[in-house]
Structure formats: structure tokens, C-alpha cells
Residue frames as qw, qx, qy, qz and C-alpha x, y, z in Angstrom:
[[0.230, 0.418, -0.411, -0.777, 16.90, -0.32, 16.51],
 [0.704, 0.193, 0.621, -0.285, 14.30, -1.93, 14.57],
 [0.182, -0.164, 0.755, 0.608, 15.95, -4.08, 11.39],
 [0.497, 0.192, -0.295, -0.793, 13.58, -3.49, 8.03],
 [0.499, 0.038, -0.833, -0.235, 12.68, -7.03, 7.73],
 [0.044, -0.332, -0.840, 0.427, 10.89, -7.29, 11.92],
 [0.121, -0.370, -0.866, -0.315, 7.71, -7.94, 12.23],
 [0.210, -0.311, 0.267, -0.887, 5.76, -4.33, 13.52],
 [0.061, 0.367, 0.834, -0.408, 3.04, -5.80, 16.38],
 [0.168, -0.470, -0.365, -0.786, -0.59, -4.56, 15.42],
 [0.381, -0.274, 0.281, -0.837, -1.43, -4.77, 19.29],
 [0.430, 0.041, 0.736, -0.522, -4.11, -6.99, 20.83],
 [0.306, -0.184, -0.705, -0.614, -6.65, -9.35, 19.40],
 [0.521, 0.069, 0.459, -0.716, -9.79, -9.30, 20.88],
 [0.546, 0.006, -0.634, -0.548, -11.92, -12.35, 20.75],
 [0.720, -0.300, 0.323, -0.536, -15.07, -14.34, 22.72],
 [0.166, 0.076, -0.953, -0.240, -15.21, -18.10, 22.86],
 [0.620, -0.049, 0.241, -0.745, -18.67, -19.48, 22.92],
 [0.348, -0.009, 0.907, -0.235, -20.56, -22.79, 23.45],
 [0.539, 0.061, -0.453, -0.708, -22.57, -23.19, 20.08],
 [0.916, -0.222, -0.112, -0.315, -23.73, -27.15, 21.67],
 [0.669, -0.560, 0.471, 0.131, -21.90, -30.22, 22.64],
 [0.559, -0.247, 0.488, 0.624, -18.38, -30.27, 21.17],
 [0.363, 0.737, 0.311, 0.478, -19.39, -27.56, 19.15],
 [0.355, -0.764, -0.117, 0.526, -17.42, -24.47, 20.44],
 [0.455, 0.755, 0.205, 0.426, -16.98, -21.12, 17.95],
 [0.349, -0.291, 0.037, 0.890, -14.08, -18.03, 18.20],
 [0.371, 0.791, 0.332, 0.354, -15.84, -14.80, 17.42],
 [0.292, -0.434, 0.171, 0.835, -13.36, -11.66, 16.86],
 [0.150, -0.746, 0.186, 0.621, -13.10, -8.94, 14.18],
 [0.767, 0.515, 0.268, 0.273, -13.13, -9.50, 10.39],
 [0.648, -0.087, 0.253, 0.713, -9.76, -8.86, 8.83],
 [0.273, 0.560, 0.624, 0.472, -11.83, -6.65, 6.14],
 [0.257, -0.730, -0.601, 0.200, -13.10, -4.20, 8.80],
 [0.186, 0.861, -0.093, 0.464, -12.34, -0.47, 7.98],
 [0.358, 0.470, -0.557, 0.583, -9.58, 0.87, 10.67],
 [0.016, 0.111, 0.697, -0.708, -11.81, 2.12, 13.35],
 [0.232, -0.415, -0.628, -0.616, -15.29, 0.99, 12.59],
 [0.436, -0.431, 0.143, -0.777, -18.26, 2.62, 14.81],
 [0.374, -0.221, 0.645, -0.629, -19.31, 1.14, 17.53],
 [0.712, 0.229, 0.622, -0.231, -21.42, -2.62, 16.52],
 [0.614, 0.726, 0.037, -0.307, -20.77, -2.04, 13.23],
 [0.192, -0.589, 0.770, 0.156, -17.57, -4.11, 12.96],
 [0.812, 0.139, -0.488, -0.288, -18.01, -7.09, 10.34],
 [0.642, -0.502, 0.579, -0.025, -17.71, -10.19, 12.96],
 [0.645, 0.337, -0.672, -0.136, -15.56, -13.61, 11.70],
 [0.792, -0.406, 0.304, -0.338, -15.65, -17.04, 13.66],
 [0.319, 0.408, -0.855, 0.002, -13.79, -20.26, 13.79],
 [0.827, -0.238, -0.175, -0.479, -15.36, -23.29, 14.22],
 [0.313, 0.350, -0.882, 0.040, -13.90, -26.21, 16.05],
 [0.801, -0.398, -0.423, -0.146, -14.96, -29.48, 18.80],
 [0.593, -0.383, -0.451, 0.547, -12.66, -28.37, 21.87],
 [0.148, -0.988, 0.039, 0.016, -12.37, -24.67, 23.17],
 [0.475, -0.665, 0.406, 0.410, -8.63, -25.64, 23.59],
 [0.563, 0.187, 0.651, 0.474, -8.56, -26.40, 20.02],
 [0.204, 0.794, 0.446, 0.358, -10.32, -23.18, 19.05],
 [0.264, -0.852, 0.308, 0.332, -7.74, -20.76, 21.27],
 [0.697, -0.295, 0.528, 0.384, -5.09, -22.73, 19.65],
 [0.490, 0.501, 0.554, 0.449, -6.27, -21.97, 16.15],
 [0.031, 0.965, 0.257, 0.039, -7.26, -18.49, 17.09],
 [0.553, -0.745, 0.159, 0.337, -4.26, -17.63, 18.87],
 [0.574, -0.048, 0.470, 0.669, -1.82, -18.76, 15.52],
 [0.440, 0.626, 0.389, 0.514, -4.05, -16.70, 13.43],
 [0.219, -0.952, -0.135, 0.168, -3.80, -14.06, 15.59],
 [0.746, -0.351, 0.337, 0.454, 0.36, -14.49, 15.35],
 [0.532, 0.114, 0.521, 0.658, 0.73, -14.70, 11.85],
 [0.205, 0.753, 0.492, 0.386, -1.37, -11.60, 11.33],
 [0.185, 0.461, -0.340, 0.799, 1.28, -9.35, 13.54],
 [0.486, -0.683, -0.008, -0.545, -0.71, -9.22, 16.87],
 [0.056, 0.709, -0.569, 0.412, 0.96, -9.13, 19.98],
 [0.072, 0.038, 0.911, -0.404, -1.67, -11.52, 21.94],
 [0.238, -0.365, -0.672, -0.599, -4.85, -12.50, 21.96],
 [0.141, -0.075, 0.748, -0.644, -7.42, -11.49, 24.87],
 [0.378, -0.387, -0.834, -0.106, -10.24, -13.78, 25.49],
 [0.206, -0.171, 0.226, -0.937, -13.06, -11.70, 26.36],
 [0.199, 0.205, 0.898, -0.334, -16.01, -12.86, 28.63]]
């Protein structure tokens, strides 16, 4: 039974990591903002900057948490 106060999963986050230069590595995923089910390319993107890739999962991954999602998957 699920008690009023737990947290409902919203499912998967989907996000890329990419090599902007050295120790410059960016998270792009999904803006928060984005209508439910926006058409195809037409999703607003958002990014996170950081200087390690393991430091940019790490960030991604909590925001991913605190915004109900179940996991993040790191797409290629």
C-alpha cells in the first residue's frame, strides 16, 4: 500500500555527458519546464557544467533524485 506522504517515481532520466575541452565536461538532459510530451527535437535542453565527468554524473544523478526519478540513463 502506498502511504500519502511516499515519494511517486517519475521514471527514468535521460541524459548525455559530453567533452566540452580539457576538464571541461557538460550533462545535457531535458529542461524541467518542458511541456509533458514535447514533439520530437523540440524539447527545451538544460546542462550542468562541471571539471570531472564523475563529478557531473554525481551532480546529475542527485538532481535527478530529488526530482522523483527512478535513475538516471547515460545515453551515448
Amino acid at each position: 500500500m502506498l502511504k500519502t506522504n511516499a515519494p511517486i517515481s517519475r521514471g527514468e532520466f535521460h541524459a548525455r555527458l559530453e567533452k566540452v575541452e580539457k576538464n571541461l565536461y557538460r550533462a545535457v538532459f531535458a529542461g524541467e519546464m518542458n511541456p509533458k510530451d514535447p514533439a520530437e527535437g523540440q524539447a527545451w535542453p538544460d546542462a550542468h557544467l562541471g571539471d570531472t565527468p564523475e563529478g557531473v554524473k554525481l551532480w546529475v544523478e542527485n538532481l535527478a533524485r530529488e526530482m522523483g526519478y527512478s535513475r538516471v540513463v547515460w545515453e551515448p
